[in-house]
N, C-alpha and C positions, 0 to 999 in steps of 0.2 A: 950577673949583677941584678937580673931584671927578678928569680926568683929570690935574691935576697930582699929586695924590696916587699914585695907578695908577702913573704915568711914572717917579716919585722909587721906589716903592716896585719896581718892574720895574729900576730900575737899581743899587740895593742890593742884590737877589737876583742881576741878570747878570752885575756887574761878577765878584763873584767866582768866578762857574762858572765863568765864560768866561775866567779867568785861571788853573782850575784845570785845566781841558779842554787849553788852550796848553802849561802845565808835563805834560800826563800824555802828550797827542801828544809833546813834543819827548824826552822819555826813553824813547819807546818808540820812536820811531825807530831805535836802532841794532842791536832785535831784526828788525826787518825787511832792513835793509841788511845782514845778518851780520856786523858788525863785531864783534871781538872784544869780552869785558865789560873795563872798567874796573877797575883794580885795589883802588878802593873798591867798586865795587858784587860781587864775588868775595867770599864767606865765609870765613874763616878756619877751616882744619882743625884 
């Protein structure tokens, strides 16, 4: 019982890092590829 707790309580914390880590890699990628920025992600002078 005691590792199913650990297990549920391990996959409540991972799911969402590992879903935060996924979204922070895929929008930094185009600082590495030098792609130009996006015309939303460019501030407004």
């Amino acid at each position: 019982m005691n590792s199913v707790k650990i297990l549920a309580a391990w996959f409540l914390v991972g799911l969402p890092l590992a879903w935060g880590v996924f979204h922070s890699v895929q929008r930094s990628l185009p600082l590495f590829r030098g792609a130009p920025p996006t015309p939303a992600a460019v501030a407004p002078r």
